[in-house]
C-alpha positions in Angstrom: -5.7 8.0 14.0 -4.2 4.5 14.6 -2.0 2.8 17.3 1.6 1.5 16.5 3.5 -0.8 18.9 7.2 -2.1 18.5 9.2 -4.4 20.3 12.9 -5.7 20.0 14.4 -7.8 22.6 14.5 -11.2 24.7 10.6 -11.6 25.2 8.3 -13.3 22.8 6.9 -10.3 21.6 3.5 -10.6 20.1 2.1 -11.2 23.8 3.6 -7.9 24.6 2.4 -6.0 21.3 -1.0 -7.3 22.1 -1.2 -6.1 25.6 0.7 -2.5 24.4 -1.8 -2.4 21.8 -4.6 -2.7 24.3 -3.5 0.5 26.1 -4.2 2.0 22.0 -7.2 0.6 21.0 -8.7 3.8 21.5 -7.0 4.9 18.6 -8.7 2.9 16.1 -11.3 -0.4 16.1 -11.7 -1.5 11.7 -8.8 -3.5 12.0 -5.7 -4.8 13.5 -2.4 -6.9 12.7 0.7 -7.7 13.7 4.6 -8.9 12.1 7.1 -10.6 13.9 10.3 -12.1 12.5 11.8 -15.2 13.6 14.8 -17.5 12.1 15.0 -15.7 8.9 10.9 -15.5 8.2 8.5 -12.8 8.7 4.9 -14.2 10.4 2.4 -11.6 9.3 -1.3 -12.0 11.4 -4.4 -9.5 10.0 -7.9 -8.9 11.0 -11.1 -6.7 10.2 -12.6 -5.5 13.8 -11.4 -5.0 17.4 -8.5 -6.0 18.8 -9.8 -9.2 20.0 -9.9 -11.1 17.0 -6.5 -11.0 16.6 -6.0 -12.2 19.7 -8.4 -14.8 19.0 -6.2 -15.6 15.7 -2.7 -15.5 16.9 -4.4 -18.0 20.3 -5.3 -20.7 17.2 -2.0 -20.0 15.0 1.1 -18.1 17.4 3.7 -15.6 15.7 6.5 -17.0 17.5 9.6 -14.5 17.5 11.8 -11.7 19.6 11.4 -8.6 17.2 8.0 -7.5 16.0 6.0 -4.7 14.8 1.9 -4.3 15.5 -1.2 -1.9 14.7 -4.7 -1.0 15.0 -6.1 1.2 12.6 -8.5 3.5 12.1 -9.5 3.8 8.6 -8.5 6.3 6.2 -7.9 5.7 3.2 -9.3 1.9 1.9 -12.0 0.6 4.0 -11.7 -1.6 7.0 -11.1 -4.9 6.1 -8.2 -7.9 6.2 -6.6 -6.6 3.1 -6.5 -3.1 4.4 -5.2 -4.1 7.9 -1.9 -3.6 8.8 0.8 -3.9 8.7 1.8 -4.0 4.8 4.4 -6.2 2.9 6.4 -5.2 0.0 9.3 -8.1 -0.6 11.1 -8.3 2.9 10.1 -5.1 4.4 7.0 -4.8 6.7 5.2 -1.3 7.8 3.1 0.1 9.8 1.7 3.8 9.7 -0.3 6.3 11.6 -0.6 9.5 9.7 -1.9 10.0 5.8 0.4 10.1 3.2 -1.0 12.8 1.0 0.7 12.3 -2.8 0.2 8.5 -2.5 -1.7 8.5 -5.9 0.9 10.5 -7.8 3.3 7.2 -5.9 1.1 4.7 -6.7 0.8 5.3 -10.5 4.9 5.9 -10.8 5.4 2.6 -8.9 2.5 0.7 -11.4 4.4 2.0 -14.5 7.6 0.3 -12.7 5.6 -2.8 -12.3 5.0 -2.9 -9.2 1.3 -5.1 -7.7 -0.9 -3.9 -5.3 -2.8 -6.0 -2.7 -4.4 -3.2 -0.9 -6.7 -0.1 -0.9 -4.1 1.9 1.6 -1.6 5.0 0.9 0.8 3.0 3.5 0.8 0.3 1.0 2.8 1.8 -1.3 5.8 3.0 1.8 6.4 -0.5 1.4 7.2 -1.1 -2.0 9.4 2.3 -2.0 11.8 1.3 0.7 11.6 -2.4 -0.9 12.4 -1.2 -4.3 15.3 0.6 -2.8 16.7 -1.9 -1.5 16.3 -4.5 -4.3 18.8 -1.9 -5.8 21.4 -2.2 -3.1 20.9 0.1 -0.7 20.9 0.1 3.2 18.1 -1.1 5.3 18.0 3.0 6.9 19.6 4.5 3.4 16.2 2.9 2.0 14.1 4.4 4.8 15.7 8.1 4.5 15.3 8.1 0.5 11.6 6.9 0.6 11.0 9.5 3.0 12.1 12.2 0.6 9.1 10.9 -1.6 6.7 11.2 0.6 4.5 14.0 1.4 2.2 14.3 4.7 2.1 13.1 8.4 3.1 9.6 9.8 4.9 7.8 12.0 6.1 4.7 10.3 8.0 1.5 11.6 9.5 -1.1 10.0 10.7 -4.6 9.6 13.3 -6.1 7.5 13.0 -9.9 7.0 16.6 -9.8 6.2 17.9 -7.6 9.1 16.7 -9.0 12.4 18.8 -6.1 14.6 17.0 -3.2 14.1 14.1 -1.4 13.6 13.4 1.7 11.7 11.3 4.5 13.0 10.2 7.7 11.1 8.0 10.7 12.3 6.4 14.0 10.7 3.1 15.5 12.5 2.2 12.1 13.8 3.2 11.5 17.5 5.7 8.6 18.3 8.2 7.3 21.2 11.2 4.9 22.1 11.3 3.2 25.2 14.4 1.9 26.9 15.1 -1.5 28.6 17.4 -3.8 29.8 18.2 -5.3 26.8 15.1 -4.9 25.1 13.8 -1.6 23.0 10.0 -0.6 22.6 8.4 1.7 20.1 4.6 3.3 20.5 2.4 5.7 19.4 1.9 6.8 23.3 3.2 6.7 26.6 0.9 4.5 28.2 1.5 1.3 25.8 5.1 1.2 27.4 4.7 2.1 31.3 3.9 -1.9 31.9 7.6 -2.6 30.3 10.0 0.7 31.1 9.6 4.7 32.5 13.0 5.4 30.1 11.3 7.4 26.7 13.0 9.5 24.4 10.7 11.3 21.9 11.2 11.9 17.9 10.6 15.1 16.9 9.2 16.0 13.1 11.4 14.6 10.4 13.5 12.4 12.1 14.3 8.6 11.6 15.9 6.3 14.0 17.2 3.4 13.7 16.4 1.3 17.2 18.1 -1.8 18.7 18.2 -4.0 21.6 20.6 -1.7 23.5 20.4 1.5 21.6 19.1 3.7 19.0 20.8 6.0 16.8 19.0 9.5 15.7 18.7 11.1 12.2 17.6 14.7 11.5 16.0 14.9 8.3 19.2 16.1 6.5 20.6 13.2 7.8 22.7 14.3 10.6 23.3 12.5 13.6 21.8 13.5 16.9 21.7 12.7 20.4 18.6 12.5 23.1 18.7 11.5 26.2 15.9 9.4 28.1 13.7 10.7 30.4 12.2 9.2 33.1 8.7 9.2 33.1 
């Protein structure tokens, strides 16, 4: 079990993934981490341990930026360390994960025989260097998301971050809990209510096997054949 955070909007947002976080701590104490994109360049921050020493580490060298992702993990599979932490890099897409991805070594030795390095112990490791592969061959941001997620079999909730698409975030969920919150002008994702109820009482769920793709102002819905659907907010 592990806590996921999101943020896109107008605030500096690793202050607010930190303090969202907090509220999920109890969801995992090995290691934490957090991405956030700013002017064209992803700022990636990793720890072993509790929450605190990343605060500790982004209070001596700031992730400045308006669109970030965070995490803090419980281990599963790797153990807890800095190179374990998340989130995980492949190229310009970043990723965080709740949830264990259960034919990651059958991935893992395909990608290898494509040539693809390593850096890590995890099964969310190698998320990354799917979507990243897909789109090194030309395909959407989402399209890369949607394909990848054919691969993959097991529970998760996984959010992403493109360095080279600052709009949007992508959110996926199967088994593994996960919710949007709405703002004025600003769009949060978690792994649980309570990480948002400082920011916004507007949530809208994702049920299993659906991806959405999540903006300042909006978010679009995808069922898992890829059909568009709609979901209100609920005020909480």
């Amino acid at each position: 079990m592990c806590g996921i955070v999101g943020y896109i909007g107008k605030q500096d947002a690793a202050p607010l993934i930190l303090e969202s976080l907090r509220k999920l701590e109890y969801r995992g104490y090995d290691s934490a981490g957090i991405a956030v994109l700013n002017d064209g360049h992803i700022t990636v921050r990793r720890c072993e341990g509790k929450l605190k020493n990343l605060e500790n580490m982004l209070d001596r060298d700031p992730a400045i930026g308006t669109i970030g992702i965070g995490h803090t993990r419980w281990a599963t599979h790797g153990r807890p360390s800095e190179t374990n932490a998340h989130p995980h890099r492949a190229g310009d897409v970043v990723v965080v994960h709740n949830g264990i991805i259960e034919n990651y070594l059958d991935l893992k030795e395909q990608l290898i025989e494509r040539g693809t390095k390593f850096s890590s112990e995890t099964d969310t490791e190698i998320v990354a260097h799917l979507v990243a592969e897909k789109i090194s061959r030309g395909l959407d941001f989402l399209d890369a998301v949607k394909r990848s997620l054919k691969e993959i079999q097991g529970s998760y909730a996984l959010l992403f971050l493109n360095q080279k698409d600052p709009q949007r975030l992508i959110v996926a969920k199967n088994s593994t809990p996960i919710v949007i919150g709405r703002g004025e002008g600003e769009s949060f994702i978690a792994s649980d209510i309570p990480a948002l109820l400082d920011y916004t009482r507007k949530v809208a769920f994702l049920e299993d096997g659906e991806v959405a793709e999540v903006s300042v102002n909006s978010f679009r819905l995808f069922n898992g054949k890829g059909k568009s659907l709609q979901r209100p907010f609920k005020e909480i």
